[in-house]
PLY file of the C-alpha trace (Angstrom):
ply
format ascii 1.0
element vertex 86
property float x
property float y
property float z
element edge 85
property int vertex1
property int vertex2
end_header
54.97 83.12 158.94
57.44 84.20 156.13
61.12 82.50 156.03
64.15 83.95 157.47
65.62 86.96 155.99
69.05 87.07 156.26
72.05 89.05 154.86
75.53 88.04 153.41
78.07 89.18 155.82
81.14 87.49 154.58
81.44 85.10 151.52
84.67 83.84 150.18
84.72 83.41 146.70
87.30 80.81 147.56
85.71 78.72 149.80
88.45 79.24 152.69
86.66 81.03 154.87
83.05 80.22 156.99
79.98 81.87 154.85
78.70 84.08 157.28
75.11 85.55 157.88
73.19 87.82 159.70
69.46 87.62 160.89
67.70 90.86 159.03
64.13 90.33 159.62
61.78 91.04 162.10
58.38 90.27 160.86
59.23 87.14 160.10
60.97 83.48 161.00
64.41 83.75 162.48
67.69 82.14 161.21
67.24 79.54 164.08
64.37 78.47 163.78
64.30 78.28 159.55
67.45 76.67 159.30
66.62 73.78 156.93
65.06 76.67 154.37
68.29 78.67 155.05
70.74 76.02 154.46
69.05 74.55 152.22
68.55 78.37 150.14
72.43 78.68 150.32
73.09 75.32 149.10
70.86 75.78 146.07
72.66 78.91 145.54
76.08 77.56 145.32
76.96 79.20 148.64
77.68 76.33 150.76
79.49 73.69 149.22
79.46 70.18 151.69
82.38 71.17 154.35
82.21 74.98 154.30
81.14 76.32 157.31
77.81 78.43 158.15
78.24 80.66 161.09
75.57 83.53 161.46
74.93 86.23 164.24
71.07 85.93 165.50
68.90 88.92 166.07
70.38 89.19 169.69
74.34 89.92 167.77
75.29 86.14 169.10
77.45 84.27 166.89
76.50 80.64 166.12
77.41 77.86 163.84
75.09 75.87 162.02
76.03 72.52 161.18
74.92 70.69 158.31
75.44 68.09 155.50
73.50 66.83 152.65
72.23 70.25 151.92
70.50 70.50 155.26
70.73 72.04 158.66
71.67 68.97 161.40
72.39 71.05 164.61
74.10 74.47 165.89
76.92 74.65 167.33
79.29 77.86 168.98
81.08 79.91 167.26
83.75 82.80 168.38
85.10 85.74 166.45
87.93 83.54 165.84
86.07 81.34 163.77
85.47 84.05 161.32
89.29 83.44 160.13
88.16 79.80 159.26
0 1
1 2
2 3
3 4
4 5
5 6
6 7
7 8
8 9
9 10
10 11
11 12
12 13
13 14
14 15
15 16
16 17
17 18
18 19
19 20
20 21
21 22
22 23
23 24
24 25
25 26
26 27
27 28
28 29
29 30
30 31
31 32
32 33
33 34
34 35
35 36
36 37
37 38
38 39
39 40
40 41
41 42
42 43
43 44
44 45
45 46
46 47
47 48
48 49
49 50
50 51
51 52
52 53
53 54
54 55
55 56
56 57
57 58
58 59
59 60
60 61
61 62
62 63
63 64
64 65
65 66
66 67
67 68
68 69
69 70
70 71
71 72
72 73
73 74
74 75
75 76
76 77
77 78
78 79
79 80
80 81
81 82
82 83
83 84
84 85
């Protein structure tokens, strides 16, 4: 199956604030379960410096956080719409 296809939701030039995504794909893997590929995609892209958090909403609109370090995906967490603020 294909990788995760995701879109940019929110993405702080500054850093400040969590990089957020959004699952866009249905014909192939989701967010969750190609996390290492998506972390590590955003990390390669500059996107996700070490300390900046990932949150993303899944295909069902939930919002989760991914944790990670060392460029890749360690475990999820939750997340609220007050996380978005940082």
């Amino acid at each position: 199956m294909n990788h995760a296809k995701y879109v940019i939701v929110q993405d702080d030039l500054l850093d400040e604030l969590p990089l957020v995504i959004r699952d866009a794909g249905t014909d192939c893997r989701s967010v969750t379960n190609d996390a290492e590929h998506v972390v590590g995609e955003l990390v390669a892209q500059g996107r996700l410096p070490p300390g900046r958090r990932l949150l993303y909403y899944d295909s069902d609109g939930e919002l989760t956080e991914i944790i990670h370090a060392g460029g890749m995906a360690i475990a999820f967490g939750s997340a609220t719409e007050k996380d978005l603020d940082g």
